[in-house]
C-alpha positions in Angstrom: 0.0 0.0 0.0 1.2 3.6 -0.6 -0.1 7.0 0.0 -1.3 8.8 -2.6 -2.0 12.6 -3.7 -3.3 14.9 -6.0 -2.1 17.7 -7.2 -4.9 20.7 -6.2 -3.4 22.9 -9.3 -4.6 21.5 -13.1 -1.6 21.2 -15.3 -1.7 23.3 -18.4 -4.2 20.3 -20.1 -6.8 20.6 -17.3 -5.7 17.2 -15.8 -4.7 16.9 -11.7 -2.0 14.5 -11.3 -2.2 11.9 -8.8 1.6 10.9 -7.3 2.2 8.4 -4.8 4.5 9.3 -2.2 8.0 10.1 -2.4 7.9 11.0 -5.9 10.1 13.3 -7.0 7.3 15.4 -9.3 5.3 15.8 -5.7 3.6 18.7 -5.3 4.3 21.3 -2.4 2.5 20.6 0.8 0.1 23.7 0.1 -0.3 22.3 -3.2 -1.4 18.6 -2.8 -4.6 17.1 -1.2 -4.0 14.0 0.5 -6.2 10.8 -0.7 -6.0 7.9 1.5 -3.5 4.7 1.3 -3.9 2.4 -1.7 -3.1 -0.8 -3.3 -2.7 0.5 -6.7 -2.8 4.2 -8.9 -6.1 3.2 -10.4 -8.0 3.4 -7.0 -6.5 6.3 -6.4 -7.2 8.3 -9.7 -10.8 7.1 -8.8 -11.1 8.7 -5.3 -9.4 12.5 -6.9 -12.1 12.1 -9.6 -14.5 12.5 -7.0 -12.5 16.1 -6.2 -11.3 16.4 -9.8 -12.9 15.1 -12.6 -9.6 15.4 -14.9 -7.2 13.7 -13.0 -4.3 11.6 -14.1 -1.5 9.5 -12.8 1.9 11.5 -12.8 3.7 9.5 -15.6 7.0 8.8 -13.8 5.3 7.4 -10.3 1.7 6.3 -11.3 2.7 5.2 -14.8 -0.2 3.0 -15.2 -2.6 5.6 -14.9 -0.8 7.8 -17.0 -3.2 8.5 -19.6 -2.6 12.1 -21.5 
């Protein structure tokens, strides 16, 4: 299990990347609303959709959910 987070500011496509902790592409503390602790990115993307409907997995630590 991991912790997971999303960013609270949309990238220049509209999307709100969800990281998993210790990421190097983590947002600042201020930036970044904390999601819960998950098994996998996919569960995670699901629970910021509920926040942000256009949110992503950060391509270098949720890879798999990496979709645009």
């Amino acid at each position: 299990m991991a912790y997971y987070y999303v960013n609270k500011n949309a990238q220049a496509n509209g999307d709100h990347e969800v990281h998993k902790s210790g990421c190097s592409y983590m947002p600042e503390q201020e930036n970044r609303l904390y999601l819960g602790d998950f098994t996998n990115c996919k569960d995670a993307v699901k629970e910021a959709k509920k926040t942000y409907s256009k949110s992503n997995g950060c391509y270098y630590c949720a890879t798999e959910c990496h979709t645009s």
